[in-house]
N, CA, C and O atoms as a GROMACS GRO file, in nm:
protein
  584
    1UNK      N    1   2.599   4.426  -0.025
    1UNK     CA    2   2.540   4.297   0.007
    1UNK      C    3   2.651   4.198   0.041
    1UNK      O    4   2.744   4.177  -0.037
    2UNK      N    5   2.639   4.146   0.145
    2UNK     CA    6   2.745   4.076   0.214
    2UNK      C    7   2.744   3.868   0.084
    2UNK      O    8   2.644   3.816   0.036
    3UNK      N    9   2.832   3.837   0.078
    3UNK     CA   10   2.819   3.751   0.038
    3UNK      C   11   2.846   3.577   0.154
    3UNK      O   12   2.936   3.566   0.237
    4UNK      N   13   2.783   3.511   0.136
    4UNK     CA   14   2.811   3.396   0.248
    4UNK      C   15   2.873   3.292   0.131
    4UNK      O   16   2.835   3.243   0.024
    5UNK      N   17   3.028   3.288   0.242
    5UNK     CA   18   3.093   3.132   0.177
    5UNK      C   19   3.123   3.065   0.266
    5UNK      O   20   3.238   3.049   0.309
    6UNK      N   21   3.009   3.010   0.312
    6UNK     CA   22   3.030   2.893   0.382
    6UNK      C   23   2.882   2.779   0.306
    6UNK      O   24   2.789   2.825   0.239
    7UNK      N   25   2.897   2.656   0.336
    7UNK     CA   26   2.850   2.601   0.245
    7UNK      C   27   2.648   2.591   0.337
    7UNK      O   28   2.631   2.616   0.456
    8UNK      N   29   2.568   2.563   0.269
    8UNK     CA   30   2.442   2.560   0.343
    8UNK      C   31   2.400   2.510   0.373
    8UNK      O   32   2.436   2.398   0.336
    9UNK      N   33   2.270   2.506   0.477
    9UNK     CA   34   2.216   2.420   0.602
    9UNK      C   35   2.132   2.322   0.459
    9UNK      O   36   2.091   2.377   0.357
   10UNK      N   37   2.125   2.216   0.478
   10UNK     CA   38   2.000   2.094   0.390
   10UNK      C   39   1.870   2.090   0.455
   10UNK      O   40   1.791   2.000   0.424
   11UNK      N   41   1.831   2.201   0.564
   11UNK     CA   42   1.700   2.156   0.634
   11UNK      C   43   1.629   2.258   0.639
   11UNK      O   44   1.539   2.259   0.724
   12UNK      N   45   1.645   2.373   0.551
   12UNK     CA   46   1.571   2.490   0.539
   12UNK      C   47   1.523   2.486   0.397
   12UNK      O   48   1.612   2.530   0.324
   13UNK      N   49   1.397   2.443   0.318
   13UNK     CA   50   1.422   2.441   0.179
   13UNK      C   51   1.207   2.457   0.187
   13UNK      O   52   1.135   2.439   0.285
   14UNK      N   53   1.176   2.487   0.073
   14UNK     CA   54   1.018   2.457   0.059
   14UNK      C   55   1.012   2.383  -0.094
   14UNK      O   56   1.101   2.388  -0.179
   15UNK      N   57   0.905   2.325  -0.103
   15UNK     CA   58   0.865   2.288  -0.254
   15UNK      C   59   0.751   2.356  -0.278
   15UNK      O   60   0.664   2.362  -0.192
   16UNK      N   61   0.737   2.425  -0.416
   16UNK     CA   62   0.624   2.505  -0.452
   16UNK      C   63   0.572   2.438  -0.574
   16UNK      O   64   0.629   2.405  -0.678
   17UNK      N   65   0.463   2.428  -0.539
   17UNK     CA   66   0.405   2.383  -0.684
   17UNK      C   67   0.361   2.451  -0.762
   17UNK      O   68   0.366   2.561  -0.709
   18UNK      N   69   0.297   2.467  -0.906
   18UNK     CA   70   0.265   2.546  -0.961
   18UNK      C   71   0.115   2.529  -0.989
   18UNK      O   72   0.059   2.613  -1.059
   19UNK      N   73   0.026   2.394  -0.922
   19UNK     CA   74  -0.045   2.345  -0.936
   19UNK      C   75  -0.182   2.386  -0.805
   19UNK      O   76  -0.304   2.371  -0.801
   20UNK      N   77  -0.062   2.450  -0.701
   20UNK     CA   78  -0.126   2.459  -0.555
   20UNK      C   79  -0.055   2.608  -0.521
   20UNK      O   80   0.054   2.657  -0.549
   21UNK      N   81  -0.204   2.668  -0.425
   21UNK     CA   82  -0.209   2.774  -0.362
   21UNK      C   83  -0.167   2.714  -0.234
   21UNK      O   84  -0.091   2.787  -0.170
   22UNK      N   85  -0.196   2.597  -0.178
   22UNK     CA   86  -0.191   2.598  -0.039
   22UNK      C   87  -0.052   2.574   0.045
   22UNK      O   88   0.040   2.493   0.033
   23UNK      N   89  -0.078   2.673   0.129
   23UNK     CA   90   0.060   2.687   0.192
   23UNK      C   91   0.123   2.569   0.245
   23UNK      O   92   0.244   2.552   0.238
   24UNK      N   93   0.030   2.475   0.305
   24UNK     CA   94   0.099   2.327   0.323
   24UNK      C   95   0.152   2.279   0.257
   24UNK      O   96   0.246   2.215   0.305
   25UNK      N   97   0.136   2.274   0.128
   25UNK     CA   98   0.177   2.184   0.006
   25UNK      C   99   0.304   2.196   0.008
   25UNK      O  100   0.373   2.103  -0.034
   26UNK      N  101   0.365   2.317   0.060
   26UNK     CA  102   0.483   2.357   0.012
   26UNK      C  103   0.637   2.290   0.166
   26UNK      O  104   0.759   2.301   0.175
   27UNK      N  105   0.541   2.236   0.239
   27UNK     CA  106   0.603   2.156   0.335
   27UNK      C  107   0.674   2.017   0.332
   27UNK      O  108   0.587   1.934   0.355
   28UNK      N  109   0.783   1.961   0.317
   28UNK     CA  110   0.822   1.826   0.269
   28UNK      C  111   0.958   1.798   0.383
   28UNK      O  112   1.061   1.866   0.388
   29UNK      N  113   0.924   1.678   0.471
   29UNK     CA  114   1.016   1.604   0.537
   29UNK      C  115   1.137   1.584   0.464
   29UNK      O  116   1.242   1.604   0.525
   30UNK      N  117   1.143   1.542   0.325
   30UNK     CA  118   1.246   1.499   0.252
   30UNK      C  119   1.235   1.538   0.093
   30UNK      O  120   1.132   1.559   0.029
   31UNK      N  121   1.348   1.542   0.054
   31UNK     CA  122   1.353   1.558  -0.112
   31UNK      C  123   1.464   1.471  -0.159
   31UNK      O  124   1.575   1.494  -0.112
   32UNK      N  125   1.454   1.399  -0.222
   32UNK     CA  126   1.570   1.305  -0.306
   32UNK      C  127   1.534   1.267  -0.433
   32UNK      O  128   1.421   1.237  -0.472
   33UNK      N  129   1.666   1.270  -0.512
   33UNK     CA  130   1.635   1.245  -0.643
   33UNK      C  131   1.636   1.366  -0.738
   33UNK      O  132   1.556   1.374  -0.831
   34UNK      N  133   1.712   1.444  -0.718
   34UNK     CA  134   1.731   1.594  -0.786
   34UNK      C  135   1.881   1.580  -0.860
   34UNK      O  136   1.982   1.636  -0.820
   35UNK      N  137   1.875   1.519  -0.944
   35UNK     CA  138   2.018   1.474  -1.030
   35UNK      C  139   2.021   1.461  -1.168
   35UNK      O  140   1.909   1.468  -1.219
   36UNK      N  141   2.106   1.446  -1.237
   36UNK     CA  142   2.138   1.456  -1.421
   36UNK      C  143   2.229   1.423  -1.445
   36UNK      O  144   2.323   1.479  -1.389
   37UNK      N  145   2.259   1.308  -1.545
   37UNK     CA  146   2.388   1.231  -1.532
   37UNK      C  147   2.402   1.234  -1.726
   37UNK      O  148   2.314   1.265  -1.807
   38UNK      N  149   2.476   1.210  -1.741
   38UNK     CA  150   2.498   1.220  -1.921
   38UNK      C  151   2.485   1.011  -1.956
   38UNK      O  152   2.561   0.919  -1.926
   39UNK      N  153   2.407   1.013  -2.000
   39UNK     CA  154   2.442   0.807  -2.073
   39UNK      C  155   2.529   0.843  -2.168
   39UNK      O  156   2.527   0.957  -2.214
   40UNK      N  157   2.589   0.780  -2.196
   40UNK     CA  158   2.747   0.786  -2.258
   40UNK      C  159   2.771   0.626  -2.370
   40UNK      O  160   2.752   0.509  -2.338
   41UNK      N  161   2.809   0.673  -2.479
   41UNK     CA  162   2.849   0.572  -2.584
   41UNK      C  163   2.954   0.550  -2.607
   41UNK      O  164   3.036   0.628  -2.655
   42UNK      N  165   2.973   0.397  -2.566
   42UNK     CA  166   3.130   0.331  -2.623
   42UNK      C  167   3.165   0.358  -2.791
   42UNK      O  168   3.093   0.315  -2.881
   43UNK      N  169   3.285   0.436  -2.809
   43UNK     CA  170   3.279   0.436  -2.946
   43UNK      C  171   3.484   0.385  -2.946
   43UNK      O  172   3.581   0.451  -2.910
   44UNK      N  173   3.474   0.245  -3.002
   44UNK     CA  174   3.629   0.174  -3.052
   44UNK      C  175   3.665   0.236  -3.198
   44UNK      O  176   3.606   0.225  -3.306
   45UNK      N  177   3.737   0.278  -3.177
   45UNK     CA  178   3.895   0.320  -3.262
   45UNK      C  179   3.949   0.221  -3.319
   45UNK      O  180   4.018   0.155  -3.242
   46UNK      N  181   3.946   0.182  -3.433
   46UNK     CA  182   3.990   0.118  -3.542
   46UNK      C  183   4.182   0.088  -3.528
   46UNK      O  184   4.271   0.138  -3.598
   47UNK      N  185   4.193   0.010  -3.435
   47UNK     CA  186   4.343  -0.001  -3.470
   47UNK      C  187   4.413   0.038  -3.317
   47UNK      O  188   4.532   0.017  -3.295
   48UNK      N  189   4.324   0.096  -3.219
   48UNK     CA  190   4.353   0.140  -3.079
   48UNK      C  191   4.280   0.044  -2.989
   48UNK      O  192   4.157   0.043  -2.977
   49UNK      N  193   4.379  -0.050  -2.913
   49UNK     CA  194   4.298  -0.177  -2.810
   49UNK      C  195   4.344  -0.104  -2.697
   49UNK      O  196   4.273  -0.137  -2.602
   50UNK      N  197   4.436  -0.013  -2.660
   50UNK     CA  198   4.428   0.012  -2.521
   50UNK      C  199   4.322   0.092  -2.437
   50UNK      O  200   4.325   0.106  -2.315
   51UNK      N  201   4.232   0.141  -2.523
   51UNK     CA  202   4.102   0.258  -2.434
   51UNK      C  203   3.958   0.233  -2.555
   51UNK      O  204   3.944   0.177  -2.663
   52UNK      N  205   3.884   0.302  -2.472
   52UNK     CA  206   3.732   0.337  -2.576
   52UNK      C  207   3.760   0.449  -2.532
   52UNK      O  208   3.815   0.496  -2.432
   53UNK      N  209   3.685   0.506  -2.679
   53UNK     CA  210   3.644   0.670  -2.637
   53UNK      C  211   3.480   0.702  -2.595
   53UNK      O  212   3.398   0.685  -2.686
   54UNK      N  213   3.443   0.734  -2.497
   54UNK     CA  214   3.324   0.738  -2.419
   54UNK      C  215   3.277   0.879  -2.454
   54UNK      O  216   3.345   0.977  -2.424
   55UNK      N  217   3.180   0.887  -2.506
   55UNK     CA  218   3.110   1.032  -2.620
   55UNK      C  219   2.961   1.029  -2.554
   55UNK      O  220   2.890   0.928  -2.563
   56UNK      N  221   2.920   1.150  -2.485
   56UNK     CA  222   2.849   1.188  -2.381
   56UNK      C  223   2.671   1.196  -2.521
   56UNK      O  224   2.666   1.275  -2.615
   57UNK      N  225   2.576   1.107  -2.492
   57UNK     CA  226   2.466   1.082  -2.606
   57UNK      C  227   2.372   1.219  -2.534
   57UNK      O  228   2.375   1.339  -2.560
   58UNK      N  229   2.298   1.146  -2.446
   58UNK     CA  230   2.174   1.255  -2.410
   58UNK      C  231   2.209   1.249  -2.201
   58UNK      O  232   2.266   1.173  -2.122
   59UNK      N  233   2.129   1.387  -2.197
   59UNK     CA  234   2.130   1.397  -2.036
   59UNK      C  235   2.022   1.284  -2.018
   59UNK      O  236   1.955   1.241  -2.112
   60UNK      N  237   2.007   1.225  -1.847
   60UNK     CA  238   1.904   1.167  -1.783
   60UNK      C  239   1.896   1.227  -1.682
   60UNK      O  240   1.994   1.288  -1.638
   61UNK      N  241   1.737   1.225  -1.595
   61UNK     CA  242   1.731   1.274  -1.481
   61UNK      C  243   1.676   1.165  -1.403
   61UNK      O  244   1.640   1.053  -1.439
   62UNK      N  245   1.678   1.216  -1.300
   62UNK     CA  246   1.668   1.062  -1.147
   62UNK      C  247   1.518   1.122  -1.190
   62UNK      O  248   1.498   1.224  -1.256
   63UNK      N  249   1.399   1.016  -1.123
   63UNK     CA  250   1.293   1.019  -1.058
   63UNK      C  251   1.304   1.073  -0.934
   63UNK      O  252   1.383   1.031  -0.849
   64UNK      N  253   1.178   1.228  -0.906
   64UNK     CA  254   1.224   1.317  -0.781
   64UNK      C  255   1.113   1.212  -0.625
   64UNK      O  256   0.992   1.190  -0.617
   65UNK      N  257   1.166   1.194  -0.581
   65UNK     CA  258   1.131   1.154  -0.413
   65UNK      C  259   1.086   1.248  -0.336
   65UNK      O  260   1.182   1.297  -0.276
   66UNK      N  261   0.973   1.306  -0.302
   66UNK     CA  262   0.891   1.386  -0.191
   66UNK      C  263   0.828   1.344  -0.054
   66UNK      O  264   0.712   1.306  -0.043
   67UNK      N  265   0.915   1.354   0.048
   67UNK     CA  266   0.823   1.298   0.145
   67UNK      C  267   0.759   1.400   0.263
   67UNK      O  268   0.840   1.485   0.299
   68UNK      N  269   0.660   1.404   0.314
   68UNK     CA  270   0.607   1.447   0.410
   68UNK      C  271   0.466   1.370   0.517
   68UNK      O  272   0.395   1.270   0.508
   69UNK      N  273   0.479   1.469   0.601
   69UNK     CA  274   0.321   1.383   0.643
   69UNK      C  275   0.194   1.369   0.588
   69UNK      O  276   0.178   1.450   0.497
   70UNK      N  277   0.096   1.296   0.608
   70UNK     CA  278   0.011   1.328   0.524
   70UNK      C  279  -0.059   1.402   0.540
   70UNK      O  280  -0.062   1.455   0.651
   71UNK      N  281  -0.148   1.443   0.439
   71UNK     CA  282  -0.262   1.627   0.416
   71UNK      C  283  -0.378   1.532   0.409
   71UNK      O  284  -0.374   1.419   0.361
   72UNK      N  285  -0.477   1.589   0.461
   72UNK     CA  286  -0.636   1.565   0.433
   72UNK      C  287  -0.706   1.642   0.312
   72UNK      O  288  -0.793   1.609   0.231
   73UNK      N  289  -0.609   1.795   0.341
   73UNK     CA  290  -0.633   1.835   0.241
   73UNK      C  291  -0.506   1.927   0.127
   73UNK      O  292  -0.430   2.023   0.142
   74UNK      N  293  -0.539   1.837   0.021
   74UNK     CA  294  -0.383   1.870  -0.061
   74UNK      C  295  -0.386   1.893  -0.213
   74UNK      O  296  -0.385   1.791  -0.283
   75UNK      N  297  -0.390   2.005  -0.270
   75UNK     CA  298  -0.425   1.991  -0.437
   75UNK      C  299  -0.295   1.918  -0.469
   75UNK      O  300  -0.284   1.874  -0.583
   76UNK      N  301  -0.212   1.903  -0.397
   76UNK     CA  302  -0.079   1.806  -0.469
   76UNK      C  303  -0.136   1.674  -0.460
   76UNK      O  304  -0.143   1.612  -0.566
   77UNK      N  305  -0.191   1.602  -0.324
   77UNK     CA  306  -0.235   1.470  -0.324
   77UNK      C  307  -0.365   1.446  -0.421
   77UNK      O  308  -0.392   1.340  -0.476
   78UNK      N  309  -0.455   1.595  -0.430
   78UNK     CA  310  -0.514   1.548  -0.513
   78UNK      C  311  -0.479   1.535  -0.682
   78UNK      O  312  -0.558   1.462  -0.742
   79UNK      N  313  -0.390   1.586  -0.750
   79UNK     CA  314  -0.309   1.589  -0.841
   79UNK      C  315  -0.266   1.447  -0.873
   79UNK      O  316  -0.286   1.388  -0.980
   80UNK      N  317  -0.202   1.400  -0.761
   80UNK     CA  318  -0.197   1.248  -0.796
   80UNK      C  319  -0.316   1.210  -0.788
   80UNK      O  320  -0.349   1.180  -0.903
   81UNK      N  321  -0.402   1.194  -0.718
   81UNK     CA  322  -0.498   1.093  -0.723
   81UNK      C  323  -0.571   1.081  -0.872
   81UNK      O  324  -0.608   0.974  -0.920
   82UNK      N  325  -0.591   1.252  -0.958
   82UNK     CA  326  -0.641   1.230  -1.043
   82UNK      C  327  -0.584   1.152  -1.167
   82UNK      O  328  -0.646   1.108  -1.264
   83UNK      N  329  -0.384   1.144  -1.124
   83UNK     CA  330  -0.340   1.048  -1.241
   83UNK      C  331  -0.391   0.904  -1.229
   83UNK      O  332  -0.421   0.824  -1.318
   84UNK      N  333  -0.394   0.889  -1.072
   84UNK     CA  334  -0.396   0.711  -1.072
   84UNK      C  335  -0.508   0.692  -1.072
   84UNK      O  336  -0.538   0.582  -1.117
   85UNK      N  337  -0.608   0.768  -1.034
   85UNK     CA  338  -0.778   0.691  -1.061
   85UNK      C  339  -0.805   0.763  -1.164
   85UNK      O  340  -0.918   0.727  -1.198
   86UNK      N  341  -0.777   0.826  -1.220
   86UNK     CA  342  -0.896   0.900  -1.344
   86UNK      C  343  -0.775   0.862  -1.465
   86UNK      O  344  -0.824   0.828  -1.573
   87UNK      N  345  -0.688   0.863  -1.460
   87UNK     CA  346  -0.561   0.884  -1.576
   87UNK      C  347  -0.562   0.968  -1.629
   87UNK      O  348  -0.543   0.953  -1.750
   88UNK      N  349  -0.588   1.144  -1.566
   88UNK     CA  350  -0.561   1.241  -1.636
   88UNK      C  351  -0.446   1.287  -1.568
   88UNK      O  352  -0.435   1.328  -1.453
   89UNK      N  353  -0.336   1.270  -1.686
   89UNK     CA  354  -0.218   1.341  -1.602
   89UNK      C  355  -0.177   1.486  -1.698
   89UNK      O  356  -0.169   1.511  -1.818
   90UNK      N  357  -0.154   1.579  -1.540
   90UNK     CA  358  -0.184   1.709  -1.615
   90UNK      C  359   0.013   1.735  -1.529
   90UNK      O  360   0.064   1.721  -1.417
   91UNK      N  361   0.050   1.769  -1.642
   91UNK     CA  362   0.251   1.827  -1.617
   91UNK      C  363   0.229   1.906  -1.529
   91UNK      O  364   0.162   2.000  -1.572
   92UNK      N  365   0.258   1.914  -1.406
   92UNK     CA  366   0.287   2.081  -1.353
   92UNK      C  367   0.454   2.097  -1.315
   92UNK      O  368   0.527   1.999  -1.300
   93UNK      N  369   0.491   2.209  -1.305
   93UNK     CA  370   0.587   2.265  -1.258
   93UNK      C  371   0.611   2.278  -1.107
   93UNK      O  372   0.519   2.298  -1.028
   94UNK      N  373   0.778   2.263  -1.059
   94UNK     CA  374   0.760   2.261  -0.934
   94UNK      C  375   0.904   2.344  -0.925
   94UNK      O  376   0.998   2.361  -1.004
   95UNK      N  377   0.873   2.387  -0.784
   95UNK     CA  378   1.005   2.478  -0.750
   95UNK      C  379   1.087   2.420  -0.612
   95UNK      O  380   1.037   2.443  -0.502
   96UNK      N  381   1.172   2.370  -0.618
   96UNK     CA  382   1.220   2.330  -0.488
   96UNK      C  383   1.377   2.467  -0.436
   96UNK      O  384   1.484   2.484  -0.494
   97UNK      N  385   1.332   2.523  -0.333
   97UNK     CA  386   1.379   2.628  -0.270
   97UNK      C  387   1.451   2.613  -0.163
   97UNK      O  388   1.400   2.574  -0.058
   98UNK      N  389   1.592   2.644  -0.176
   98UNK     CA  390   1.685   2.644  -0.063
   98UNK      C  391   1.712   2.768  -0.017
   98UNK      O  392   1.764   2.854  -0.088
   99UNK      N  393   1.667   2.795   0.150
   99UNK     CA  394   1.654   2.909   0.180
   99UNK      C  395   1.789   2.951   0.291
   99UNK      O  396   1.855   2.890   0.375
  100UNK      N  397   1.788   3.036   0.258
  100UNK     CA  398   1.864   3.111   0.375
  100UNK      C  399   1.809   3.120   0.565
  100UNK      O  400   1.706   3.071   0.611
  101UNK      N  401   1.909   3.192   0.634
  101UNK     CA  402   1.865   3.214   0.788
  101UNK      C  403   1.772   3.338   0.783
  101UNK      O  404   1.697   3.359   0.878
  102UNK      N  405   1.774   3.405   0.698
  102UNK     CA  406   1.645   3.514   0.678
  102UNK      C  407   1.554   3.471   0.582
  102UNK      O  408   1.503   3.560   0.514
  103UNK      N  409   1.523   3.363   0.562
  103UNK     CA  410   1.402   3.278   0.463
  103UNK      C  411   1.410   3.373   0.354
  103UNK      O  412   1.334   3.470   0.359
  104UNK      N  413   1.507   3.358   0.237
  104UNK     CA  414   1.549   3.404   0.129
  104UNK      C  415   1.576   3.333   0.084
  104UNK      O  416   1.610   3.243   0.161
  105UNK      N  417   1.589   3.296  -0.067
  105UNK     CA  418   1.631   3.190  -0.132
  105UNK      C  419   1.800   3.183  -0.213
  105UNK      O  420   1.854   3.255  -0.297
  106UNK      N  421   1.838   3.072  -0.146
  106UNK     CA  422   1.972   3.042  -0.197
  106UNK      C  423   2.004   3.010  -0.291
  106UNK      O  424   2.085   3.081  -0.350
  107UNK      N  425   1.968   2.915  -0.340
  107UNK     CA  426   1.926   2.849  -0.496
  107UNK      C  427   1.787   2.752  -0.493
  107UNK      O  428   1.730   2.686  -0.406
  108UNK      N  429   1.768   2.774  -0.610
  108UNK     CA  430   1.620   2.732  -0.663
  108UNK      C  431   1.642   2.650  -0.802
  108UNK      O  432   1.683   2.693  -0.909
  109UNK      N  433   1.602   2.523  -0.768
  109UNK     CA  434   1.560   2.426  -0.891
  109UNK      C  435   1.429   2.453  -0.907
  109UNK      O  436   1.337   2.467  -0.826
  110UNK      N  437   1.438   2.460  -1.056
  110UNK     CA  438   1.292   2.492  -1.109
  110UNK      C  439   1.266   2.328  -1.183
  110UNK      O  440   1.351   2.299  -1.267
  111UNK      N  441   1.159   2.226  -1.160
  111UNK     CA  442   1.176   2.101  -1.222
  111UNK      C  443   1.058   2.153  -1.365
  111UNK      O  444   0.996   2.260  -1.363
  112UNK      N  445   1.052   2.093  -1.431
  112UNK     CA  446   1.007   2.107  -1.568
  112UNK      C  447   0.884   2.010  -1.604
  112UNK      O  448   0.927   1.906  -1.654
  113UNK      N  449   0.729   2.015  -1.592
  113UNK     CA  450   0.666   1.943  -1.657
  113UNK      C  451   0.677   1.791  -1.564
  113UNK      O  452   0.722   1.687  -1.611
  114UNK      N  453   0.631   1.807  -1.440
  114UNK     CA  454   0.617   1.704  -1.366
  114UNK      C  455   0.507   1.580  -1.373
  114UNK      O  456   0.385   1.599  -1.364
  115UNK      N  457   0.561   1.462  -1.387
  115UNK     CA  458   0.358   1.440  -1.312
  115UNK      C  459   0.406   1.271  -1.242
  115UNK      O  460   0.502   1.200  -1.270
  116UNK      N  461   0.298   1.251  -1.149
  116UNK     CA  462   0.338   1.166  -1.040
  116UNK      C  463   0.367   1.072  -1.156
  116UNK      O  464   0.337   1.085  -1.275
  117UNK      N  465   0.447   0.951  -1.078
  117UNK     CA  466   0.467   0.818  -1.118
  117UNK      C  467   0.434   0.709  -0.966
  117UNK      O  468   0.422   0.587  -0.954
  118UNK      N  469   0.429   0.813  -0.877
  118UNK     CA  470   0.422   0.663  -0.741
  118UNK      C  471   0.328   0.722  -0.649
  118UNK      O  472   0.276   0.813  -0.713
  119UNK      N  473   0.281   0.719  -0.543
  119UNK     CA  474   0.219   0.770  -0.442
  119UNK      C  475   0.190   0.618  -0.325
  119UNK      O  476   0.133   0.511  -0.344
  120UNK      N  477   0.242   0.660  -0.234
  120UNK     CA  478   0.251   0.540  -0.126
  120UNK      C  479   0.261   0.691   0.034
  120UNK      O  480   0.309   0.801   0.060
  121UNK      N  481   0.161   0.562   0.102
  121UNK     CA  482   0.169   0.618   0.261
  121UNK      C  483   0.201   0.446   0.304
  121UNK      O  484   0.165   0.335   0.264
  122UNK      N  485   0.295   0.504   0.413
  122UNK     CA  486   0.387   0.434   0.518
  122UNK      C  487   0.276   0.336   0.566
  122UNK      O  488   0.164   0.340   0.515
  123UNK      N  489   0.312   0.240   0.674
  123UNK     CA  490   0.236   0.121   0.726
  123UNK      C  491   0.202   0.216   0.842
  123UNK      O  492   0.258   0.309   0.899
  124UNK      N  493   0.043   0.129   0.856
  124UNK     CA  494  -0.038   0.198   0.960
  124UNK      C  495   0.041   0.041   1.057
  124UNK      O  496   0.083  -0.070   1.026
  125UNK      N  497   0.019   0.140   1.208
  125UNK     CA  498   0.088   0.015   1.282
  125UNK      C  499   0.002   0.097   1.433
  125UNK      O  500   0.019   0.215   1.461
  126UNK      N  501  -0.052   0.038   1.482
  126UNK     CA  502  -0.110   0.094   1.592
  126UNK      C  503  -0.018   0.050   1.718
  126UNK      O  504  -0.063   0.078   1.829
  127UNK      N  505   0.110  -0.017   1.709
  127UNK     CA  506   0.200  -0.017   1.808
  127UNK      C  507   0.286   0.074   1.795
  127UNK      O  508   0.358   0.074   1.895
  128UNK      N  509   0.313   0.151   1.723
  128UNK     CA  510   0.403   0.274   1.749
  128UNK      C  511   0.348   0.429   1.709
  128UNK      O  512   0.296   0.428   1.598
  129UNK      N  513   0.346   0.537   1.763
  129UNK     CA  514   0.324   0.625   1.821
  129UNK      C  515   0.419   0.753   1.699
  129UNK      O  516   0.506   0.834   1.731
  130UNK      N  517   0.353   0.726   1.548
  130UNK     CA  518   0.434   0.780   1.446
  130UNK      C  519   0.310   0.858   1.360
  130UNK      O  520   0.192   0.830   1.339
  131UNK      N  521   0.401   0.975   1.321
  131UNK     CA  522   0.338   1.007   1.181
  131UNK      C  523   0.255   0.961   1.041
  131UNK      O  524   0.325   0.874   0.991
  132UNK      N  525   0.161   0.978   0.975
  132UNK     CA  526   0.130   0.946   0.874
  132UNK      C  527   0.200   0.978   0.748
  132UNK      O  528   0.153   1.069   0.680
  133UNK      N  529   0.328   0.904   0.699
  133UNK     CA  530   0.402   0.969   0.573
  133UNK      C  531   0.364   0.901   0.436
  133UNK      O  532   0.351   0.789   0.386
  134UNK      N  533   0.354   1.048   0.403
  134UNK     CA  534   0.330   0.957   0.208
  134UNK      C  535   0.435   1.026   0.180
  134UNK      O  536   0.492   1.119   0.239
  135UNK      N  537   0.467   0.933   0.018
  135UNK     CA  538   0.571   0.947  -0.033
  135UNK      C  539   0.523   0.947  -0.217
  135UNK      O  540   0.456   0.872  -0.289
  136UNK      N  541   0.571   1.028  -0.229
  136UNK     CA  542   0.543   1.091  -0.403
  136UNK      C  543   0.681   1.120  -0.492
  136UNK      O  544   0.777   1.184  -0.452
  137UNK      N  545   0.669   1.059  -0.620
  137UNK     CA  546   0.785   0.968  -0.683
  137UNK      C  547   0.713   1.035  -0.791
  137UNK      O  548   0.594   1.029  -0.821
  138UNK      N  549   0.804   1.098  -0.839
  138UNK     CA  550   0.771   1.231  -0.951
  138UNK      C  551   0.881   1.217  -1.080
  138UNK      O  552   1.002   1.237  -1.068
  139UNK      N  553   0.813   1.178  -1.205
  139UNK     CA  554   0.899   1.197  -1.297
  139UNK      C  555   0.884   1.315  -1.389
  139UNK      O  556   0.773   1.357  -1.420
  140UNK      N  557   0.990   1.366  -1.430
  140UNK     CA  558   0.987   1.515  -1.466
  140UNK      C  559   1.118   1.546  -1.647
  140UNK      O  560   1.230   1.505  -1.677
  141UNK      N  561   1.045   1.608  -1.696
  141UNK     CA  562   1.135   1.638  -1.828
  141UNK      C  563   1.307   1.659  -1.798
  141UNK      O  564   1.403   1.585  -1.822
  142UNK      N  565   1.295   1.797  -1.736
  142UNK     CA  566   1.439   1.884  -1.656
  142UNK      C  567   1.398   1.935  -1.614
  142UNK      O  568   1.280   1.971  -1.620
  143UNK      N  569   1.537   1.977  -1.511
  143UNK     CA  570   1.554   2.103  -1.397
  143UNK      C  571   1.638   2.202  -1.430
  143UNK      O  572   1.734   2.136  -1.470
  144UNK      N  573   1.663   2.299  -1.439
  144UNK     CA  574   1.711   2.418  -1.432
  144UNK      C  575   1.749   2.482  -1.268
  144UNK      O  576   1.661   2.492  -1.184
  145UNK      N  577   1.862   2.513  -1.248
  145UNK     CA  578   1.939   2.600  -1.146
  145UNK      C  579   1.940   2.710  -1.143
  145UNK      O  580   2.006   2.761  -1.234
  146UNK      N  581   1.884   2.790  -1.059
  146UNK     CA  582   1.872   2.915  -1.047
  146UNK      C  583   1.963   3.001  -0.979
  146UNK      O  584   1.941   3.122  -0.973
   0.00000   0.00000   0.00000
C-alpha cells in the first residue's frame, strides 16, 4: 500500500450523520469550527515575579459551523427544527470525512453528542441570481481523530 506525503486537498470531505439515511445530508459547502484548545490557569510562585506558571485546567471545543444549500427535504434540518420549535433536543453523532482522489477516507473526526445551537438561511434578495444557504451552528461534547 503506497503511502501519500503530500499534504490534502480541503474540498473533498462529506458529513455523516448518525441521525440521517439521506444521502444529501451528507453534502456541506463548508465546515468550520473543528478545534480544542486547553483554558489554562495562572498559578504565581511565592517569591518568583519574573513569570506565572500557566497549568493546562480542562479541554474546550469551538462551536461546529455547517454550511450548505438548502434541502426541502432533510432529517438534519428537520433535527433542528425539532430543537427550536418543539425543544426536544435529541444528541446525535456526526462524522466529518476527509476523502481521498479514490473517495476513501483520509482522516475522520468523529464529533460526540451533537445538537444544534443556531440554524439561519442567508437573505432572500431577488436581485441576485444565488443559492439558498443555511447555516447550522452545532455544539458538541468532543471529537476524536481517526
Amino acid at each position: 500500500m503506497a503511502v501519500d506525503y503530500y499534504p490534502p486537498w480541503g474540498f473533498y470531505y462529506k458529513v455523516e450523520f448518525s441521525i440521517s439515511s439521506n444521502r444529501n445530508d451528507v453534502r456541506f459547502q463548508s465546515v468550520s469550527g473543528l478545534s480544542v484548545e486547553y483554558e489554562m490557569e495562572n498559578y504565581r510562585e511565592g517569591g518568583e515575579n519574573r513569570f506565572e506558571h500557566k497549568l493546562p485546567v480542562r479541554t474546550k471545543y469551538s462551536d461546529l459551523a455547517l454550511k450548505r444549500g438548502m434541502l426541502t427535504d432533510s432529517a438534519v434540518t428537520q433535527w433542528c427544527m425539532n430543537a427550536f420549535r418543539d425543544r426536544i433536543f435529541v444528541p446525535a453523532d456526526l462524522a466529518i470525512i476527509l476523502m481521498n482522489e479514490q473517495s476513501q477516507p483520509l482522516k475522520v473526526w468523529n464529533v460526540s453528542r451533537a445538537i444544534p445551537k443556531k440554524w439561519q438561511i442567508a437573505d432572500l434578495n431577488a436581485n441576485e441570481n444565488a443559492l439558498v444557504i443555511e447555516t447550522l451552528e452545532l455544539t458538541y461534547q468532543y471529537f476524536t481523530l481517526m
